[in-house]
Rosetta silent file (secondary structure, phi, psi, omega in degrees, C-alpha in Angstrom):
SEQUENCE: XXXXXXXXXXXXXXXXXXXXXXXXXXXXXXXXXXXXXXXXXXXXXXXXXXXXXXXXXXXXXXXXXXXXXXXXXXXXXXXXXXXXXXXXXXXXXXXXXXXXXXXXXXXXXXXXX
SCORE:     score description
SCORE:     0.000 S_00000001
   1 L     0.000  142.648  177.334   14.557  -10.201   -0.534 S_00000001
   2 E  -116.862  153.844  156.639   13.060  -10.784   -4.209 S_00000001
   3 E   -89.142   69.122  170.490    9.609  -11.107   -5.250 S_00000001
   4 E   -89.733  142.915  156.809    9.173  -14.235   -7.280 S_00000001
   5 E   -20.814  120.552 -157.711    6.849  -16.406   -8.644 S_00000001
   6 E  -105.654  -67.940 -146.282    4.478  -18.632   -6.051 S_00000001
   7 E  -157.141  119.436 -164.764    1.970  -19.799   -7.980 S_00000001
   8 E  -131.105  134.294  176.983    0.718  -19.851  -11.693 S_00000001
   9 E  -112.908  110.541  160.958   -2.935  -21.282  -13.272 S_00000001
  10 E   -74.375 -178.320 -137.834   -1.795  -21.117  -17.162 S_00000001
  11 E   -61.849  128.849  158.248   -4.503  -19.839  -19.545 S_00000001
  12 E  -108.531  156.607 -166.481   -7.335  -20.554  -17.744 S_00000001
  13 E  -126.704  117.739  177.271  -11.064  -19.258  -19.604 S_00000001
  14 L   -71.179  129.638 -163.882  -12.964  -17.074  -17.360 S_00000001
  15 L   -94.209  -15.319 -161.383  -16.202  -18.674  -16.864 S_00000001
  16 E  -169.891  160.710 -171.188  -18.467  -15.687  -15.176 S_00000001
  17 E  -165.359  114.815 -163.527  -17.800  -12.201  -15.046 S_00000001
  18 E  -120.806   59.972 -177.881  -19.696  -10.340  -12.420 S_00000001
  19 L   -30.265  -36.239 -159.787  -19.613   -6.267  -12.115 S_00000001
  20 L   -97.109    6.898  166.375  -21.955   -6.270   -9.193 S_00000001
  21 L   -56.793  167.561  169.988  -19.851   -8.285   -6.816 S_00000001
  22 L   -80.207  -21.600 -129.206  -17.383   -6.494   -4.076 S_00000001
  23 L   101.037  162.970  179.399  -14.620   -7.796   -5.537 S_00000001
  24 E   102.016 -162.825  162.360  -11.961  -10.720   -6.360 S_00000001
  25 E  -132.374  147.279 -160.517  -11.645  -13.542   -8.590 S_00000001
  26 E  -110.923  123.009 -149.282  -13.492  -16.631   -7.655 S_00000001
  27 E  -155.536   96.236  156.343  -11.267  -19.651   -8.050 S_00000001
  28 E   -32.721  119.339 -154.259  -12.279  -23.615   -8.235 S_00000001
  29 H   -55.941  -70.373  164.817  -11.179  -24.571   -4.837 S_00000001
  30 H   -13.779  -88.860 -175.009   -9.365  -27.905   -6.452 S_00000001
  31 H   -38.237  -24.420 -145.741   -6.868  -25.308   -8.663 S_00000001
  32 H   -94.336  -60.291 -177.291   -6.358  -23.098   -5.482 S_00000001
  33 H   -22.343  -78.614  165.011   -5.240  -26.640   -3.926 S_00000001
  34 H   -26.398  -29.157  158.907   -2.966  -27.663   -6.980 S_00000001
  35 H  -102.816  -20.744  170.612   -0.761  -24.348   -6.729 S_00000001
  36 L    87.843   41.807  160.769   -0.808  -23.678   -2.906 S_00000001
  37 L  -102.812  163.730 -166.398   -3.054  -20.206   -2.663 S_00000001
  38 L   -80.137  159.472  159.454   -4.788  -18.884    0.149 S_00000001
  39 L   -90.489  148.989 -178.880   -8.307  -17.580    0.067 S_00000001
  40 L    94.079  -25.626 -177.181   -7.603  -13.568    0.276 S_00000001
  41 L   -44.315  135.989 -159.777   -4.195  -14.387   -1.309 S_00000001
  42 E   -77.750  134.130  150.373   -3.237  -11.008   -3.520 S_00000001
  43 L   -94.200  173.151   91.318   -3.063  -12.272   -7.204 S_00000001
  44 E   -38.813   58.618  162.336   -2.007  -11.225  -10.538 S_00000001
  45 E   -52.375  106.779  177.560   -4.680  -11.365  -13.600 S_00000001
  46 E  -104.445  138.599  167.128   -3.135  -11.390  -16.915 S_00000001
  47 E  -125.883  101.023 -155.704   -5.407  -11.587  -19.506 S_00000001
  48 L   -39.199  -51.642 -171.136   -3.863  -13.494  -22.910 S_00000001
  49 L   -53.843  -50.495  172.464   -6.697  -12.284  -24.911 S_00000001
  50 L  -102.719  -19.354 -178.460   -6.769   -8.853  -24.353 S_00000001
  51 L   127.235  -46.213 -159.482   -3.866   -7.795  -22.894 S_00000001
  52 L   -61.483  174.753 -146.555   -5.369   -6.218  -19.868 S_00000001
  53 E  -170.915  124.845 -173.496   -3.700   -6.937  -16.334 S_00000001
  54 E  -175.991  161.412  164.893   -4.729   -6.453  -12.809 S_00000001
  55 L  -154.183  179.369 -150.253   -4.957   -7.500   -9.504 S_00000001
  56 L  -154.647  178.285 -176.918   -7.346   -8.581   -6.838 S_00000001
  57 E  -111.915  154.538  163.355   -7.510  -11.347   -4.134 S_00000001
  58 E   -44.336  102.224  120.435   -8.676  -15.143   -4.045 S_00000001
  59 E   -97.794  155.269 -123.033  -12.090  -16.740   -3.225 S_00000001
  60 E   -90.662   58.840 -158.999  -12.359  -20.049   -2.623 S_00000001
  61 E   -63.434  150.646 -174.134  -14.773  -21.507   -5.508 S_00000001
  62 L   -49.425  135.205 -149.436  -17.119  -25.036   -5.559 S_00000001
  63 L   -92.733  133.928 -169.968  -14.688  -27.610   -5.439 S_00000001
  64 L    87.222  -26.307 -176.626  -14.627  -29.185   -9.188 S_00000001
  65 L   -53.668  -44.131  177.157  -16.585  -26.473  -11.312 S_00000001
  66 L   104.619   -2.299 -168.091  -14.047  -25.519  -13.165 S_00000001
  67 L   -96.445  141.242 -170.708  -15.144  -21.519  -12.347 S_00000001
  68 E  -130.144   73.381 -169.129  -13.082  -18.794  -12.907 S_00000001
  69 E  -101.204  128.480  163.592  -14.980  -15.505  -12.167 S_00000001
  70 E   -83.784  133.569 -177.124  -13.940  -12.175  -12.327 S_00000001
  71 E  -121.398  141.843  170.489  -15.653  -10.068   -9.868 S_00000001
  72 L    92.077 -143.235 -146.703  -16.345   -6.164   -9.285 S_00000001
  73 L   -79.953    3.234 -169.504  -14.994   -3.328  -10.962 S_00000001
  74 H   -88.504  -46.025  166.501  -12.275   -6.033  -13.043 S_00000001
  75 H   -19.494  -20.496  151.353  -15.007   -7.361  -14.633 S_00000001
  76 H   -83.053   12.161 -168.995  -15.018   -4.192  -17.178 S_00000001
  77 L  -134.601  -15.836 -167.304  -11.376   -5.084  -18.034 S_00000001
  78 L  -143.210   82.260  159.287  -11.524   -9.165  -18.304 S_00000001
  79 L   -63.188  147.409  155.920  -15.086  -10.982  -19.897 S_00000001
  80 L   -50.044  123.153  174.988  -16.494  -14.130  -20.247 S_00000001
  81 L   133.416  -56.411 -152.909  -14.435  -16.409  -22.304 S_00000001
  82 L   -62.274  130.021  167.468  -11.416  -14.682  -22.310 S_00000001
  83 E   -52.352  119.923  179.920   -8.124  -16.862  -21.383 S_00000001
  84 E  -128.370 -175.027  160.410   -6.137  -15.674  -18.735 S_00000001
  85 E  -119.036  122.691 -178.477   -3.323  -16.328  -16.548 S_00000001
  86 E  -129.726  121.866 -104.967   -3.139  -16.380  -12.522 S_00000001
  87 E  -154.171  104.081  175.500   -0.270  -15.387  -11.044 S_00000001
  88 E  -113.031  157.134  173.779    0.662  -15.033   -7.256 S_00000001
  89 E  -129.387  178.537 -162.573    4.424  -14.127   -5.932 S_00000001
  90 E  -138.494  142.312 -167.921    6.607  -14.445   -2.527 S_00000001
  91 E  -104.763 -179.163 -168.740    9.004  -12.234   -1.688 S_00000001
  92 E   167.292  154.310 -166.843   12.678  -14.500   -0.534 S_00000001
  93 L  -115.213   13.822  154.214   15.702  -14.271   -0.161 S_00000001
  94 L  -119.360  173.008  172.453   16.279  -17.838   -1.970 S_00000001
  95 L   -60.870  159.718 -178.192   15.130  -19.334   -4.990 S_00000001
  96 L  -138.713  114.116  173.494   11.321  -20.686   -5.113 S_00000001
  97 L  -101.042  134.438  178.783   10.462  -23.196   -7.224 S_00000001
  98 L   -67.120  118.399  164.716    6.955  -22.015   -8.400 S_00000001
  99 E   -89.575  138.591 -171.384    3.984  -24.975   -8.647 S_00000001
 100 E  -123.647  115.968  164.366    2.637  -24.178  -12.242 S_00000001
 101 E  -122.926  166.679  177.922   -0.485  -25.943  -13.860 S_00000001
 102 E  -105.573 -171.494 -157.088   -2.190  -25.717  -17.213 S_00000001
 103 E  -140.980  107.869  173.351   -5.973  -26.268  -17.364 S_00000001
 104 L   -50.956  168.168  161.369   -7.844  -28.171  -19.710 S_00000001
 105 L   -45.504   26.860  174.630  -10.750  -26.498  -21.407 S_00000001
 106 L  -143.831   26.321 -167.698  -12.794  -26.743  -18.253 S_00000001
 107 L    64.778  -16.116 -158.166  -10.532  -25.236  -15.686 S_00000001
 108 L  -110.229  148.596 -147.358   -9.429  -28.561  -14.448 S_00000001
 109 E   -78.126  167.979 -153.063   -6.423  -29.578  -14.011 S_00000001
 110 E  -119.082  -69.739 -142.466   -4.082  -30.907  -16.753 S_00000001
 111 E  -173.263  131.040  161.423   -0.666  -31.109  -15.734 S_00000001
 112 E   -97.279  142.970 -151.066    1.869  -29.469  -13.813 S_00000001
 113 L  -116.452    0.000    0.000    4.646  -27.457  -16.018 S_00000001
């Protein structure tokens, strides 16, 4: 078995950034659709701007907003604004082809890649 690449949201711009939350990232339902993730689904947060990298689980966001939140304690490591990437993987023991979309400046979707 390998662990590859599920599901990818290209730079996306985090919209809300919340410290006082429990945790996750908060994910316009529509993108979670567009890529196949779960709510609770384990992610990957890369974040283009700064560098910084982490991960947390999926909730399920208003269908259309365009929101991208970082929640909890990642919310000192990722800010409003910043572009990121979000990144879930599967492990198999075949190839996966990965659904990939970019994101217009408003979270919404663009194109698949």
């Amino acid at each position: 078995m390998r662990s590859v690449l599920k599901s990818k949201i290209h730079r996306a711009r985090v919209t809300e950034a919340d410290v006082d939350y429990m945790g996750s990232i908060t994910i316009d339902s529509e993108l979670l659709k567009y890529v196949g993730l779960w709510p609770n689904e384990r992610v990957l947060v890369v974040s283009n701007t700064s560098g910084a990298r982490l991960e947390t689980y999926v909730i399920p966001g208003e269908p259309g907003s365009g929101e991208i939140c970082i929640n909890g304690a990642a919310a000192n490591k990722i800010s409003v604004g910043e572009n990121v990437t979000i990144m879930s993987f599967v492990l198999s023991d075949s190839q996966v082809d990965p659904k990939v979309v970019s994101v217009d400046d408003e979270n919404r979707f663009k194109a698949y890649l």
